[in-house]
C-alpha positions in Angstrom: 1.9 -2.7 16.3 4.1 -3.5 13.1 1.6 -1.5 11.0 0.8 1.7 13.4 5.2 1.4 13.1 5.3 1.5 9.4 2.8 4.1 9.3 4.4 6.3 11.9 7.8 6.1 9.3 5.8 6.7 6.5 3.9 10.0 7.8 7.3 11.4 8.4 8.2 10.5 5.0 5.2 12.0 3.5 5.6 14.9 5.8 9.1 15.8 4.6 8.5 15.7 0.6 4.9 16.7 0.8 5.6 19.5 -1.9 8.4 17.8 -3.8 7.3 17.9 -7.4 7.8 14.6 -9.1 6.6 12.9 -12.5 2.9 10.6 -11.8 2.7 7.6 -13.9 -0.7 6.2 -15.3 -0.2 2.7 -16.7 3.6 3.2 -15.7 3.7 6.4 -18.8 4.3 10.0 -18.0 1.4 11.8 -16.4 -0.3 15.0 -14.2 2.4 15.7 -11.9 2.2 14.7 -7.9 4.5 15.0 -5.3 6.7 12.8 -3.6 4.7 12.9 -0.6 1.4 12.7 -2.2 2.6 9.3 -3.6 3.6 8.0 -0.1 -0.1 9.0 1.6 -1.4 6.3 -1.0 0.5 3.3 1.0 -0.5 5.2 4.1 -4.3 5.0 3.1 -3.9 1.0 2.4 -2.1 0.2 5.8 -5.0 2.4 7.6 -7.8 0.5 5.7 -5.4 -2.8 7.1 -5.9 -1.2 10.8 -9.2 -1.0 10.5 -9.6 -4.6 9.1 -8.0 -5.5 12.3 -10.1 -3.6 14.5 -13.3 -5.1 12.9 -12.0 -9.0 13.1 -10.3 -8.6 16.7 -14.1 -7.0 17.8 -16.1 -9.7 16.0 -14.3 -12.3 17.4 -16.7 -15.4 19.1 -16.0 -18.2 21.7 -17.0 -21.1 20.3 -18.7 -22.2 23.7 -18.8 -25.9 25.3 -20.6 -27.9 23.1 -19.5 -30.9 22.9 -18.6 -33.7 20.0 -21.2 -32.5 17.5 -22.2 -29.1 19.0 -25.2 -30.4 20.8 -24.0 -29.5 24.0 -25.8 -33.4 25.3 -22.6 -34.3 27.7 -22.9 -30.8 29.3 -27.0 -31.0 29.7 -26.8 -35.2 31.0 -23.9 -33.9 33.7 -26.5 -30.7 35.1 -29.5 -33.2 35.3 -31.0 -32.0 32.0 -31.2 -28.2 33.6 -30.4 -26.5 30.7 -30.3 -22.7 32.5 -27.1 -24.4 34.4 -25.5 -25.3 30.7 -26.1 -22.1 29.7 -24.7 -20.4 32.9 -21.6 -22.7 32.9 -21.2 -21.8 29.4 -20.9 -17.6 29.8 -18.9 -18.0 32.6 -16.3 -20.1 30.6 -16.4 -17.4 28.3 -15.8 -14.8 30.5 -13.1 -16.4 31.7 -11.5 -16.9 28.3 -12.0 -13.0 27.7 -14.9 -13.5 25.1 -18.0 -11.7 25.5 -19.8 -12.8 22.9 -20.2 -16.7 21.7 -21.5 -18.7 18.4 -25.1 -19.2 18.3 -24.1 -22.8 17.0 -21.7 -24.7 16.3 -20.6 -27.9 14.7 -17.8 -30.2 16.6 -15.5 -27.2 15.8 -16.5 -23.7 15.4 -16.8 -22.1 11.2 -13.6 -22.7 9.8 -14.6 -18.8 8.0 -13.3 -17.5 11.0 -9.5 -18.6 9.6 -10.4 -18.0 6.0 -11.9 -13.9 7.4 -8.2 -13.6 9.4 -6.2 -14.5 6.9 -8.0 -12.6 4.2 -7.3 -10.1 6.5 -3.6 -10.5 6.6 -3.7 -11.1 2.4 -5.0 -7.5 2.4 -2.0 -6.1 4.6 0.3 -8.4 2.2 -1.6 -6.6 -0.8 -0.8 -2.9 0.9 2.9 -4.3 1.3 3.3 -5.4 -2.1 1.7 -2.5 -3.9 4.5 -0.2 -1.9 7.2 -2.6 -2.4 6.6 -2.3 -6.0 6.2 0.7 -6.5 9.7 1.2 -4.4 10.8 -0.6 -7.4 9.9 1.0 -10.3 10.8 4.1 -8.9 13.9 2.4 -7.9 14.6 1.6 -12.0 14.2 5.2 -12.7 16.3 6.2 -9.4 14.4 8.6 -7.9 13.4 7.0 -4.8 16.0 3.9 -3.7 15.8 2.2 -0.1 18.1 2.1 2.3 21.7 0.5 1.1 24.2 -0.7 3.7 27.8 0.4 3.9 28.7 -2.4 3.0 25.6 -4.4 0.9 26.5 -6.2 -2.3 23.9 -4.8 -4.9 24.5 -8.0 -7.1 26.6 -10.8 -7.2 27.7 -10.6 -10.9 27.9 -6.5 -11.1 29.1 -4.4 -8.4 28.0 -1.3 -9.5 24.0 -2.4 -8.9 22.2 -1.2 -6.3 19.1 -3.8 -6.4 15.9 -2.7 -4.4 16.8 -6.6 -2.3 14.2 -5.4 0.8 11.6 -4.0 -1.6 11.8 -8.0 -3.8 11.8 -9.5 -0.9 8.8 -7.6 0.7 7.0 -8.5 -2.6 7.6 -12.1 -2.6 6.9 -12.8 1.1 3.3 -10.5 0.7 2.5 -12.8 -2.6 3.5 -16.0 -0.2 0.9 -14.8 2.3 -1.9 -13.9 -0.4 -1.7 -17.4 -1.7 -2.1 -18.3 1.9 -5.0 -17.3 2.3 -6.8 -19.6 -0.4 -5.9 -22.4 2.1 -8.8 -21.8 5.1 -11.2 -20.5 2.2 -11.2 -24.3 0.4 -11.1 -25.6 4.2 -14.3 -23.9 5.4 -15.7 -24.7 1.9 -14.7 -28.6 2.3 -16.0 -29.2 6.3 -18.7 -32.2 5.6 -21.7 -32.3 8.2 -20.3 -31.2 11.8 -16.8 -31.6 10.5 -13.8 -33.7 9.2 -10.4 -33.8 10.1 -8.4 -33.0 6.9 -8.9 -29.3 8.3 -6.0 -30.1 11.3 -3.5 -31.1 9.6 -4.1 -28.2 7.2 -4.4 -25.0 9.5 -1.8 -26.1 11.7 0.4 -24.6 8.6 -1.3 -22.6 7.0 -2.7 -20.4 9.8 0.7 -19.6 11.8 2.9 -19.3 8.7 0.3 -16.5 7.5 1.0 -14.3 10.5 5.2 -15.5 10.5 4.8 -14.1 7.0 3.3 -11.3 7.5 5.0 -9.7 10.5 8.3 -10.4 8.3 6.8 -8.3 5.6 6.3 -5.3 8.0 9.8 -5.4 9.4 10.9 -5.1 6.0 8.7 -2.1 5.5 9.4 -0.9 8.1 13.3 -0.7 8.1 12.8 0.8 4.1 10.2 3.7 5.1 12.6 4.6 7.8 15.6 5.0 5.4 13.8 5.8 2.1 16.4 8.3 0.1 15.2 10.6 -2.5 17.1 11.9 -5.0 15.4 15.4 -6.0 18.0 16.0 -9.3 16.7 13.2 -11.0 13.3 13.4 -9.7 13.4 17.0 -11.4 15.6 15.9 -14.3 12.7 13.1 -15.4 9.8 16.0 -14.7 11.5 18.3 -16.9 11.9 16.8 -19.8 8.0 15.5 -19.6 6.6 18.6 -18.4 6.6 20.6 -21.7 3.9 17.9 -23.2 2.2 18.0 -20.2 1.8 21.9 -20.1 0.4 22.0 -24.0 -3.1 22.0 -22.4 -2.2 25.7 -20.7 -0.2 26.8 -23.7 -3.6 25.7 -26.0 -6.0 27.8 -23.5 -3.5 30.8 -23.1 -3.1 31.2 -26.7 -6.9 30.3 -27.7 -7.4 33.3 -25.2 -5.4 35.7 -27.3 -7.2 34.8 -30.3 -6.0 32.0 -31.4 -8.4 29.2 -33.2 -8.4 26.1 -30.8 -8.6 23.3 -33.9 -5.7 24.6 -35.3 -3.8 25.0 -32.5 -4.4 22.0 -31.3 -3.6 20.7 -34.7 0.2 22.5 -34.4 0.8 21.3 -30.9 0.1 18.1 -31.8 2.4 17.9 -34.4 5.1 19.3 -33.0 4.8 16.9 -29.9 4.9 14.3 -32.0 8.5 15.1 -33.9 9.1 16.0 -30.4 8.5 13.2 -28.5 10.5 11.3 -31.7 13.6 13.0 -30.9 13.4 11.4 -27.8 13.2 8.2 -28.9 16.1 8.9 -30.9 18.2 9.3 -27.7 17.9 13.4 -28.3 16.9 16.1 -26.2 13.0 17.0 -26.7 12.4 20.4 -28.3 8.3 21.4 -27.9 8.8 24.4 -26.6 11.3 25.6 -28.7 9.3 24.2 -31.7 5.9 25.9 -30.1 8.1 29.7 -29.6 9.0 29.1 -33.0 5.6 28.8 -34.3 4.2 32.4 -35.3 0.7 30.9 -34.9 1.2 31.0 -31.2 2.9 34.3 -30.9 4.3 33.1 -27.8 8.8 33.3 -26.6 11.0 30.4 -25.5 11.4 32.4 -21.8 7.4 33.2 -21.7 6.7 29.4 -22.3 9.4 28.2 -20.1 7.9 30.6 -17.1 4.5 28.3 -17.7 6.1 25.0 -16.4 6.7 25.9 -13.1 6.3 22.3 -11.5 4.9 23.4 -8.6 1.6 24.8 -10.5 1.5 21.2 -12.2 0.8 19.2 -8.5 -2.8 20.9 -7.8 -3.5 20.3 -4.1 -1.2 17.8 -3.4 0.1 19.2 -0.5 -2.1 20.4 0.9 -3.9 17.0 0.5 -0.6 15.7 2.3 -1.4 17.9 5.4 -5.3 17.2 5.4 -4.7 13.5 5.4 -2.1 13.4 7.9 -4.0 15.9 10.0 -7.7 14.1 10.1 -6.7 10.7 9.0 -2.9 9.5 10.1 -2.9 11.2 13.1 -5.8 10.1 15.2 -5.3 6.3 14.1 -1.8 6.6 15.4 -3.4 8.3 19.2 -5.6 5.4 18.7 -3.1 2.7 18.2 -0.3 4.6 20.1 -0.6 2.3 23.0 3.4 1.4 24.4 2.1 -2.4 25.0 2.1 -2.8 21.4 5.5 -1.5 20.2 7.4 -4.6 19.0 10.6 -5.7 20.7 14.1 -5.9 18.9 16.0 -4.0 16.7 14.0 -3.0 13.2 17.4 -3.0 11.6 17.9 -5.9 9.0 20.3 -7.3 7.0 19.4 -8.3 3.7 
């Protein structure tokens, strides 16, 4: 329920800025424009994959049966007169009764410890989708395009005022790392289970096991209270896109001018060199120049306004948003009719304080 919630805000999200040109980042440098809702469909596509997870673990889930101190099932077989039919039958309709409808073939005094070390591998994975949002949230956070929601009245940071730390976004990183760890825990107890079984496992799950899912449904309040008040700020979004966007259009200028007649090696060996005193003047704290330098340039035989009509962002984005309507169409929406049952909505207030 926490994650068809999180989705749900996140769909609206992605829904709202599907066309919104924004810089992408390869290794966290300057690359092939997206959009703003593009970008959010990727932490869509994790939590679905989560859902899914979910699905597979809740329907592969066994009884472990009545089988006594080592899993030979001898108390149950003495008590029915060695009838072993009447074991058997006593056996199903215990699991019935327990919901199960399928049992272990076998089983030792307890049932495979894997079964803990598969759920909370499971709940590691939802941690990993939360993370990889949370930090994305905050790199985009440092370059103030996308912030979360701020309180009225939230102190940014002790020591300076003026900071407006990305506190839910930290915290739903550190909690998801807390419940990754986690799940090493059952994975070194199901490896460490000598003959039918020891006891250090008891002691051991009974931590473990319930703080994994404590941890986890934090994390999704978290993310859910930030993709419900995720703030965009377009100006700087299209600020940071413009001053990239003339490097990233020397491919078309190169193809447009090699179509007029120009020779490709040596205009690529012009653009390169006027990207690079370009992208130097940005290092120096100035304002880039390429296209100016490229207009300049009689080899390209190309004006400042005829280049500056080539870097419309919104031919940069290829099918982004239409990739944002596609995937919300045949992916986002039938897992949420899937998942949309009211029994599963959370109680309380998503609202926190942070």
């Amino acid at each position: 329920a926490r994650i068809f919630r999180c989705v749900e805000a996140l769909a609206a999200f992605a829904k709202e800025h599907r066309e919104l040109p924004t810089l992408g980042f390869t290794h966290f440098q300057p690359a092939q424009p997206t959009t703003v809702g593009k970008r959010a469909t990727l932490w869509i596509q994790d939590f679905l994959l989560d859902l899914e997870e979910i699905e597979f673990r809740l329907e592969n889930l066994r009884f472990r049966g009545l089988r006594g101190t080592t899993g030979t099932q001898a108390s149950f077989l003495s008590l029915f007169d060695g009838d072993h039919e009447k074991v058997n039958r006593l056996e199903a309709l215990v699991a019935e009764k327990m919901g199960f409808t399928r049992s272990f073939g076998v089983t030792g005094q307890t049932a495979s410890r894997k079964v803990d070390q598969a759920n909370l591998a499971t709940l590691a994975g939802i941690g990993a989708s939360a993370s990889k949002m949370g930090n994305d949230l905050r790199l985009l956070a440092h370059l103030r395009e996308v912030e979360e929601p701020f309180e009225k009245e939230q102190i940014g940071s002790s020591a300076m005022p003026y900071k407006r730390n990305p506190m839910r976004a930290e915290r739903i990183c550190a909690l998801s790392r807390h419940a990754i760890t986690l799940a090493q825990d059952p994975a070194f107890t199901a490896a460490t289970q000598w003959l039918e079984r020891t006891l250090d496992d008891s002691a051991n799950r009974r931590v473990a096991v319930p703080d994994a899912y404590l941890c986890i449904d934090g994390v999704l309040v978290l993310v859910e209270n930030v993709s419900r008040g995720l703030v965009v700020n377009p100006m700087v979004i299209r600020k940071n896109l413009e001053e990239h966007l003339p490097f990233l259009a020397t491919e078309t200028v190169l193809m447009l001018a090699t179509q007029r007649g120009g020779n490709r090696q040596e205009l690529h060996e012009q653009i390169r060199l006027h990207s690079m005193a370009a992208a130097r003047r940005m290092k120096d704290g100035e304002t880039p120049d390429l296209l100016e330098r490229i207009s300049k340039d009689p080899i390209f035989d190309m004006s400042l306004q005829e280049l500056q009509d080539l870097i419309d962002p919104r031919d940069f984005v290829g099918r982004a948003p239409e990739q944002v309507d596609g995937f919300l169409e045949e992916r986002v929406q039938p897992a949420l009719q899937r998942f949309s049952d009211p029994s599963l909505s959370p109680i309380g207030d998503p609202d926190v304080r942070v």
